[in-house]
TORPABA-834352 format. One record per residue (C-alpha): residue number from 0; chain; y, z, x. Coordinates in steps of 0.1 Angstrom, whole numbers, plus 5000, padded with zeros to 4 digits. Layout:
N
@resi: NUM | chain: A | yy: Y | zz: Z | xx: X
...
This chain:
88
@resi: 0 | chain: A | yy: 5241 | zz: 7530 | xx: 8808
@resi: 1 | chain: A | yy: 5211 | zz: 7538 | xx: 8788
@resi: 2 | chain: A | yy: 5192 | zz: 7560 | xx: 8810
@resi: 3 | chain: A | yy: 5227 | zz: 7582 | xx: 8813
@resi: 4 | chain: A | yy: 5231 | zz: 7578 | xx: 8775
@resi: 5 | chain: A | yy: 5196 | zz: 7592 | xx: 8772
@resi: 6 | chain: A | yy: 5201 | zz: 7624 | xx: 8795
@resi: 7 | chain: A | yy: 5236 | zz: 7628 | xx: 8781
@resi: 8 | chain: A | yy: 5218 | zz: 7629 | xx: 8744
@resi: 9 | chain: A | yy: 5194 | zz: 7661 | xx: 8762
@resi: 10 | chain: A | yy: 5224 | zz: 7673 | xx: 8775
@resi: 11 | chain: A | yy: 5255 | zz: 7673 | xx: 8760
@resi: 12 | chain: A | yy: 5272 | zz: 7701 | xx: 8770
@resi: 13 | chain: A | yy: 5265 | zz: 7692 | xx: 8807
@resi: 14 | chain: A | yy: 5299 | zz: 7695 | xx: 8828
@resi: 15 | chain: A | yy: 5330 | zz: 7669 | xx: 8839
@resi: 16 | chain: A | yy: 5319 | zz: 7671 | xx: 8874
@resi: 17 | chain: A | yy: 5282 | zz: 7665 | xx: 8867
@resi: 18 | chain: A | yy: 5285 | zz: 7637 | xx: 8843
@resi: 19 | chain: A | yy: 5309 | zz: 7616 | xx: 8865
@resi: 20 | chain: A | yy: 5280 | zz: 7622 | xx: 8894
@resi: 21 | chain: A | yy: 5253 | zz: 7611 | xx: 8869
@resi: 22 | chain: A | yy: 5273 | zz: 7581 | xx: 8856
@resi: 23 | chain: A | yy: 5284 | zz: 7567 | xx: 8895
@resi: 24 | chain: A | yy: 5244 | zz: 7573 | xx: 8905
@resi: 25 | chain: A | yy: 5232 | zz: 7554 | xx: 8882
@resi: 26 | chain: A | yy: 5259 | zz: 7526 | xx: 8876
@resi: 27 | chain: A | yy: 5254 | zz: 7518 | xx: 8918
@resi: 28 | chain: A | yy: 5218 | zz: 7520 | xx: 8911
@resi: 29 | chain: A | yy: 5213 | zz: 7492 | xx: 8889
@resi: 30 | chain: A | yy: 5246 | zz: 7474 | xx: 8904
@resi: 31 | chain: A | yy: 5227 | zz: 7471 | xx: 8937
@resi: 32 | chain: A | yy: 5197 | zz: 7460 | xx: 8923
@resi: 33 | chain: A | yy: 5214 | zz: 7435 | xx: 8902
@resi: 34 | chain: A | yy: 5234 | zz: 7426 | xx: 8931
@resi: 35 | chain: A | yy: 5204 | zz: 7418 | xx: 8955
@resi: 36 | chain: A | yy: 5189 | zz: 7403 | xx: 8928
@resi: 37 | chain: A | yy: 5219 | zz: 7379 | xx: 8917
@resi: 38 | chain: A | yy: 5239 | zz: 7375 | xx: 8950
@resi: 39 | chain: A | yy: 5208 | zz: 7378 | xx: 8977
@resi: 40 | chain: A | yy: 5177 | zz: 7362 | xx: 8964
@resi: 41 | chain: A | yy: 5195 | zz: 7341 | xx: 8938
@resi: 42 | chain: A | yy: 5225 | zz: 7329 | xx: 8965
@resi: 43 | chain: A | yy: 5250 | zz: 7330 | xx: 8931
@resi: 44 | chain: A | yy: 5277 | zz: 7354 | xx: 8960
@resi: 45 | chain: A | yy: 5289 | zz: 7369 | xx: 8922
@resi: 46 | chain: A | yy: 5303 | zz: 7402 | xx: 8942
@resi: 47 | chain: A | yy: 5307 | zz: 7409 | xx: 8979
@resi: 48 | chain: A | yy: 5316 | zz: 7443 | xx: 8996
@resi: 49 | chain: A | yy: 5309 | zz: 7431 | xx: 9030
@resi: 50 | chain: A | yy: 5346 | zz: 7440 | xx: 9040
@resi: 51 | chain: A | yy: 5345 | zz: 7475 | xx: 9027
@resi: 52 | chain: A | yy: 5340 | zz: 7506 | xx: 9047
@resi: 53 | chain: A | yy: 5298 | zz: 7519 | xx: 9048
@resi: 54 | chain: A | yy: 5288 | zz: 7486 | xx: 9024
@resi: 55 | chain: A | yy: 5251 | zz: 7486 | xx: 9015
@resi: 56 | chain: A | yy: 5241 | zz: 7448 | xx: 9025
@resi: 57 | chain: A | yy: 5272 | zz: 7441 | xx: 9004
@resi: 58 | chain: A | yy: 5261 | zz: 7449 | xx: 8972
@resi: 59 | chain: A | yy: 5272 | zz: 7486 | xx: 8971
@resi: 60 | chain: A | yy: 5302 | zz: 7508 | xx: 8987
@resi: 61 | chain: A | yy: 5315 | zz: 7540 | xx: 8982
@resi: 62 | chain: A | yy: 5349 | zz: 7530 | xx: 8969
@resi: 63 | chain: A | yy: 5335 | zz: 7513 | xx: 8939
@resi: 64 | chain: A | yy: 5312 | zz: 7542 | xx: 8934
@resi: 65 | chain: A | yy: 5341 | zz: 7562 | xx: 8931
@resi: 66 | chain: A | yy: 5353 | zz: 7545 | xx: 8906
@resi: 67 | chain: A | yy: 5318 | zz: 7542 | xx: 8886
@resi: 68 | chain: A | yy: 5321 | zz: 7581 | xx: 8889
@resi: 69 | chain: A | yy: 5355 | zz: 7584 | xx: 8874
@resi: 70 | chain: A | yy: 5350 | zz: 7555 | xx: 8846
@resi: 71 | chain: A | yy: 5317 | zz: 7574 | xx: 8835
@resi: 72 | chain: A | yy: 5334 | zz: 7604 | xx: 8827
@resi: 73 | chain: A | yy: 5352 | zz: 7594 | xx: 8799
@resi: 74 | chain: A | yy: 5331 | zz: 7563 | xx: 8785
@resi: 75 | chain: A | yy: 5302 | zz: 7589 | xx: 8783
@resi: 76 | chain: A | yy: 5324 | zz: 7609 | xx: 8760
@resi: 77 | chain: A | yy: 5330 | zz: 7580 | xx: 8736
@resi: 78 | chain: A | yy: 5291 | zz: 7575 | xx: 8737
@resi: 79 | chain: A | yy: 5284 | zz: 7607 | xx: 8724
@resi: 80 | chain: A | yy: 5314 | zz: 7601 | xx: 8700
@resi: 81 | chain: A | yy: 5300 | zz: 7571 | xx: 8688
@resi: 82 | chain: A | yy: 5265 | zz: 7578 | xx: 8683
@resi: 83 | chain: A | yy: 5274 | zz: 7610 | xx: 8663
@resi: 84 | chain: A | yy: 5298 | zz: 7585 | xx: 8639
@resi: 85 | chain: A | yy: 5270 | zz: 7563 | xx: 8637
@resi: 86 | chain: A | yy: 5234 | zz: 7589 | xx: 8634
@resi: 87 | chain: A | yy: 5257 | zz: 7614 | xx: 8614
């Protein structure tokens, strides 16, 4: 969330549509990386898509990226709100 936190400090005025693209892109990012990391090389099997439609080695699906896109949009908002309670 810090690299979105960082663009969304550039950019704040950036759009609904936009921010919800940045915040899936990201969020799958590092969610397939920990997830090859965790469930792949360290065998843990924490998470498992293989039974979702267009999975990525099971670590990654659309579905759930759908739902990183929609959950960004508003936790991005109460970023920015907290960071301008908090910096002043």
């Amino acid at each position: 969330m810090s690299i979105m936190f960082m663009i969304l400090q550039k950019h704040r005025q950036i759009g609904i549509v936009y921010r919800g693209l940045l915040g899936a892109v990201v969020i799958t990012a590092v969610e397939f990386v920990a997830g090859y990391i965790v469930n792949i090389w360290l065998d843990l099997k924490i998470w498992d898509y293989s039974d979702q439609k267009w999975n990525l080695m099971g670590q990654i699906c659309p579905l759930y990226s759908l739902f990183w896109c929609i959950l960004s949009v508003p936790v991005s908002k109460i970023c920015i709100k907290l960071n301008t309670i908090y910096d002043g």
